[in-house]
C-alpha positions in Angstrom: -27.8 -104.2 -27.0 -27.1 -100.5 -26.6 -26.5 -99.0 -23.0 -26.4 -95.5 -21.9 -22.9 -95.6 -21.4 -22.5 -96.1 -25.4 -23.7 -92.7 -25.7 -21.4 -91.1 -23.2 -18.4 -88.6 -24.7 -15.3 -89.7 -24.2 -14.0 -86.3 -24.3 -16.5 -84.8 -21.6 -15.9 -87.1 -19.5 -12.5 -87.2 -19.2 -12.6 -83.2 -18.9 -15.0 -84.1 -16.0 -13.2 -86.8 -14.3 -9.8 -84.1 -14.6 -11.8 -81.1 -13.1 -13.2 -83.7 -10.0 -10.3 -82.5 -7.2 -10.8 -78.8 -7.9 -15.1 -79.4 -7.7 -14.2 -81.3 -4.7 -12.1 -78.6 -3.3 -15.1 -76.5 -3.3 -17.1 -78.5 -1.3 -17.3 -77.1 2.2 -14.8 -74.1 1.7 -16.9 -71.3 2.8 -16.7 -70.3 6.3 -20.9 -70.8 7.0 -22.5 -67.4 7.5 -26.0 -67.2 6.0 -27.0 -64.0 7.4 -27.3 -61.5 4.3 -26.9 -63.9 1.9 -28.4 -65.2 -1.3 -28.2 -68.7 -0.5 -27.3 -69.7 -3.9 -29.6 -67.9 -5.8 -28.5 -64.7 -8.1 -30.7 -61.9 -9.2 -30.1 -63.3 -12.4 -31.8 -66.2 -11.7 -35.3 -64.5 -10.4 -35.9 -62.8 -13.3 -37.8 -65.4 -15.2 -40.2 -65.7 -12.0 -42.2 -63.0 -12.8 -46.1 -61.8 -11.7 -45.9 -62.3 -8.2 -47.0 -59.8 -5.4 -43.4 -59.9 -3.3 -40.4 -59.9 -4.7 -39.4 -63.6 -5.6 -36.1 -63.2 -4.1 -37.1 -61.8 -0.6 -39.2 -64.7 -0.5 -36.9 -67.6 -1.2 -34.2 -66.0 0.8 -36.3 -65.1 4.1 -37.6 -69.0 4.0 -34.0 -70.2 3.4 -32.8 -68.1 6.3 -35.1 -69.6 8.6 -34.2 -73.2 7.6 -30.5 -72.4 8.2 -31.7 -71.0 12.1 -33.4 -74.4 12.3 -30.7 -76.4 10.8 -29.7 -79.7 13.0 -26.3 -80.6 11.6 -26.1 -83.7 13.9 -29.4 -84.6 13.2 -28.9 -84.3 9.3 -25.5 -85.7 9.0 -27.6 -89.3 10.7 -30.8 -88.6 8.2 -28.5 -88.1 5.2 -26.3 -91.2 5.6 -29.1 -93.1 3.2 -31.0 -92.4 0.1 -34.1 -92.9 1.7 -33.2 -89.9 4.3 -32.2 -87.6 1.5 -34.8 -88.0 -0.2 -37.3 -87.4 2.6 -35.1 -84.2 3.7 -35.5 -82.8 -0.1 -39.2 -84.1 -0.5 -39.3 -82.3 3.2 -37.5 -78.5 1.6 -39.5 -78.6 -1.4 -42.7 -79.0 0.5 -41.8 -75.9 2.8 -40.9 -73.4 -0.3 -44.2 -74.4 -1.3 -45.7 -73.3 1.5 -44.0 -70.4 2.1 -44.4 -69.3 -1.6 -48.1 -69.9 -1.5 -48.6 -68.0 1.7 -46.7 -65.1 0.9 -47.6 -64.9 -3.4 -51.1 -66.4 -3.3 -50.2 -68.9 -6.0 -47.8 -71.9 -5.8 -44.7 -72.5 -7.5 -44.0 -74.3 -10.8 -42.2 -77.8 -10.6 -39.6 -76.2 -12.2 -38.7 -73.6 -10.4 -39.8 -74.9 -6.9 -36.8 -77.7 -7.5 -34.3 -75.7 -9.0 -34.7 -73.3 -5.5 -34.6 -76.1 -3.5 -31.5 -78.0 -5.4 -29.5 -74.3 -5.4 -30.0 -74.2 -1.8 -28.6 -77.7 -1.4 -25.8 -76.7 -3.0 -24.9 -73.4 -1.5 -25.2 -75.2 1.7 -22.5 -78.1 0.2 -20.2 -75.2 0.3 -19.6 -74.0 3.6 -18.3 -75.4 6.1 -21.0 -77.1 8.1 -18.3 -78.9 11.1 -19.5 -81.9 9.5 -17.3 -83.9 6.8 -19.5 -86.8 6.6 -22.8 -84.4 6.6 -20.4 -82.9 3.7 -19.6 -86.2 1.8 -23.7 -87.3 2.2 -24.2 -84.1 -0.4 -21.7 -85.1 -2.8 -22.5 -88.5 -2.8 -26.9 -87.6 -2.6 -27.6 -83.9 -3.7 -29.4 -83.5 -6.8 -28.1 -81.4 -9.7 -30.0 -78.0 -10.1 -31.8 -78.2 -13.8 -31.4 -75.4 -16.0 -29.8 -74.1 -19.8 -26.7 -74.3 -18.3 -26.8 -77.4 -16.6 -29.0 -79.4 -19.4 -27.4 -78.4 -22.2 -23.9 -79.7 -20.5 -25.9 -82.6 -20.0 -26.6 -83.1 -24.0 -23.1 -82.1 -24.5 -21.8 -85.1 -22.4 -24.6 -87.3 -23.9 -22.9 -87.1 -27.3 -25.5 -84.6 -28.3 -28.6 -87.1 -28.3 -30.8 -85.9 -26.6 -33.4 -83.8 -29.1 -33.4 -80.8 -27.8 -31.4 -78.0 -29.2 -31.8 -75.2 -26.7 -33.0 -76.8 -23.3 -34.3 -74.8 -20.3 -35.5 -75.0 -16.9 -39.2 -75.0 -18.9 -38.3 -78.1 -20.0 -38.9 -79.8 -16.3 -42.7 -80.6 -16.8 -42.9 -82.9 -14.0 -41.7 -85.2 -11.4 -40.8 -87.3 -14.1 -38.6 -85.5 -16.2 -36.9 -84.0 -13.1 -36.0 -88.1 -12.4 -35.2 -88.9 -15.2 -32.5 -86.2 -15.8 -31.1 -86.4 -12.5 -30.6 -90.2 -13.2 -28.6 -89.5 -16.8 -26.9 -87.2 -15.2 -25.9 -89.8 -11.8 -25.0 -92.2 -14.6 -23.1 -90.6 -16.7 -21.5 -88.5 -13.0 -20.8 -92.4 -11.4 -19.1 -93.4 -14.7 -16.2 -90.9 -14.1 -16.1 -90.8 -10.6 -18.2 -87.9 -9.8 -21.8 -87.8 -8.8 -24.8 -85.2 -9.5 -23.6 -82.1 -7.3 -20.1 -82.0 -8.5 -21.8 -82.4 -11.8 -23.6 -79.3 -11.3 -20.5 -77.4 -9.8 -19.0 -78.5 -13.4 -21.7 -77.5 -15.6 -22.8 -74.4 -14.1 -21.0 -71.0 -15.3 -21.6 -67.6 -13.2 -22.6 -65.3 -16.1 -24.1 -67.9 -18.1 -27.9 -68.4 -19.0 -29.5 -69.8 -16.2 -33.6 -70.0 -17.7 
């Protein structure tokens, strides 16, 4: 009987498992200093959320901003150290944006792009240095991977091509569903080379590349 694993690429994943110490290296190597900054999230980026009264990226960055004032690191680095915690934390982000958006736009965000802002942030945040190693090492091992061209069609790539899509995108995330089930081909295929989902994403994603 056929397993996931049969479908894996021997040759991405050995590129992967090669590239792990350098992705790791990045983890938690910016001095943290979110005043001013984009919090993961590039111009490039906000130009496929479009129609909205504010601009999309003074929006997402003045909410991010005030979850960094709040930010407990003590108090994360003991709600991250199980799944359970993470996954209330995220659940917890994702429900704020939403707010926020709605208050501010008049109109909620799409799955897609609510989670790929939220998953971005996660990540910006796994690289700076938060005085916390095992706070740090809770994102590798939990964070999600942010869903996009870049980081699905890496996916497919790694997947030996089967998956039938030929030009994935963000647009593809319909649901809660699809955002699960990617995120667990992606942990499996991550696990299987001694990675996970975050450094995934640090390996997949490109600055330059098509982000939609």
């Amino acid at each position: 009987m056929e397993t996931l694993a049969d479908y894996f690429c021997p040759k991405q994943g050995a590129a992967f498992a090669k590239a792990i110490p350098n992705l790791r290296a990045r983890i938690g190597a910016t001095p943290f200093s979110p005043m001013g900054s984009n919090y993961g999230v590039s111009g490039n980026t906000f130009r496929a959320y479009t129609g909205w009264d504010e601009r999309p990226s003074t929006v997402y960055r003045q909410w991010a901003e005030k979850v960094c004032n709040k930010l407990d690191i003590k108090l994360l680095e003991r709600q991250l150290e199980t799944n359970e915690g993470f996954l209330a934390w995220h659940s917890s982000l994702a429900r704020s944006l939403q707010s926020t958006w709605q208050h501010k736009q008049g109109g909620p965000l799409s799955f897609a792009h609510q989670y790929k802002l939220i998953d971005l942030f996660v990540k910006w945040l796994s690289s700076h240095d938060l005085s916390s190693s095992k706070l740090l090492e809770h994102l590798v091992v939990r964070a999600n991977c942010a869903l996009d061209s870049q980081t699905l069609r890496k996916l497919n790539e790694c997947l030996s091509m089967a998956l039938p899509v030929t030009k994935p995108s963000m647009g593809d995330i319909h649901s809660a569903y699809t955002y699960a089930f990617c995120q667990n081909l992606i942990e499996q295929f991550s696990v299987s080379f001694g990675g996970s989902r975050l450094l995934f994403d640090y390996y997949a994603w490109r600055k330059g590349g098509s982000s939609g």
